[in-house]
N, C-alpha and C positions, 0 to 999 in steps of 0.2 A: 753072325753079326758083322765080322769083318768086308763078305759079299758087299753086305745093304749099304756101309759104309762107304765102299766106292761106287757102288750106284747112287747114292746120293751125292757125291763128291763130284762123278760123271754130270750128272743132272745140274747141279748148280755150276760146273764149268761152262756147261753149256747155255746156260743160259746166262753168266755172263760174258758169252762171247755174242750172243744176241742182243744185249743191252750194252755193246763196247766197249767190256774190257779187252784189251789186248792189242797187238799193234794191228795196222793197217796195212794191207796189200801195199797199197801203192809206198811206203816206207817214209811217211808224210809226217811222220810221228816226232816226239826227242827221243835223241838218244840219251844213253844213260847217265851220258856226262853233263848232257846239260844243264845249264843255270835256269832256264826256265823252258817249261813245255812248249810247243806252239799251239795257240788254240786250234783246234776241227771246227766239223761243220758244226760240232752240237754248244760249241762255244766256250767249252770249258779250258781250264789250262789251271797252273801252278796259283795262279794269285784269287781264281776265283771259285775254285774246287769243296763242294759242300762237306767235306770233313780238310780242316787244316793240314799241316804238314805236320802240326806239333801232336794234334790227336792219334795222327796216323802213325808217327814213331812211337809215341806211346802204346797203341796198339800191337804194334811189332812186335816193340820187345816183351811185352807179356806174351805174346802169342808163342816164341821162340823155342822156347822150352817143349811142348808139346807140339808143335811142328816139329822139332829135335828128336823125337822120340817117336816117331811113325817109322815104320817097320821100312817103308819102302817111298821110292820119290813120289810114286802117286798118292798113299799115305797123306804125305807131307802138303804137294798142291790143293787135294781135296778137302783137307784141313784151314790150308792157307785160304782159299779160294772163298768156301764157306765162309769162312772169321771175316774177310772183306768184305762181302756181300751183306752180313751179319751188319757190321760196321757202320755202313753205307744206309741201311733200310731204306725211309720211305726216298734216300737219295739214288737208285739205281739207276736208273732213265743220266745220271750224271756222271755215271763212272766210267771212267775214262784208264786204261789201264799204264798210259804212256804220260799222264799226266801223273797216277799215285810212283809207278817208280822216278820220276823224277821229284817228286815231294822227297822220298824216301831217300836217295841219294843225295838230297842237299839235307836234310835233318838227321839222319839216323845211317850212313852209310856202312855201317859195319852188321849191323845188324839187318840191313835188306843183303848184303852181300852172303848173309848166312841163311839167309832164306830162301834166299833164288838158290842158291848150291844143293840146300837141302832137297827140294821140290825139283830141281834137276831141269832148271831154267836159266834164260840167260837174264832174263828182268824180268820185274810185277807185272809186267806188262803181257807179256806170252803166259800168262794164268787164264 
């Protein structure tokens, strides 16, 4: 069970890193302090992001516990990863991985800061 687990976890990283979650080569992205994302090509940013800031911490922190308790960082991401994408539904084409950690760090910063730790990231963003 545990195997399929990260093969699933595998499988849905990857593909949100095909539907852009995550940062961007070129480093064009916010950083984790920012007040607001910059928009990309796909247009999205902090003010017009199809799940809120306030959903998204909500979602965190539930999530936290069970993120917490994955045996290993992959664990953790694979879990994390999924929950977002879960989150997001028929929003994926939207997600933008530099736009949820900066939701995250202006609404819920203690709680994304224990997430990326646990997942063994530096921001939502590298999911």
């Amino acid at each position: 069970m545990r195997i399929r687990a990260v093969v699933v976890g595998v499988t849905a990283v990857a593909a949100l890193a095909l539907t852009g979650c995550g940062t961007d080569a070129g480093g064009g992205g916010a950083v984790a302090g920012d007040k607001a994302a910059v928009a990309k090509d796909d247009g999205v940013d902090v003010a017009n992001a199809p799940i809120s800031a306030d959903e998204l911490c909500a979602y965190l922190k539930k999530e936290l516990p069970g993120v917490r308790k994955q045996g290993s960082e992959i664990g953790a991401m694979a879990q994390l990863t999924m929950g977002i994408a879960d989150l997001y539904g028929d929003h994926l084409d939207q997600l933008d991985g530099d736009v949820l950690d900066a939701q995250a760090v202006q609404t819920c910063p203690e709680t994304r800061d224990e997430l990326v730790k646990a997942a063994g990231v530096k921001s939502l963003g590298d999911l």
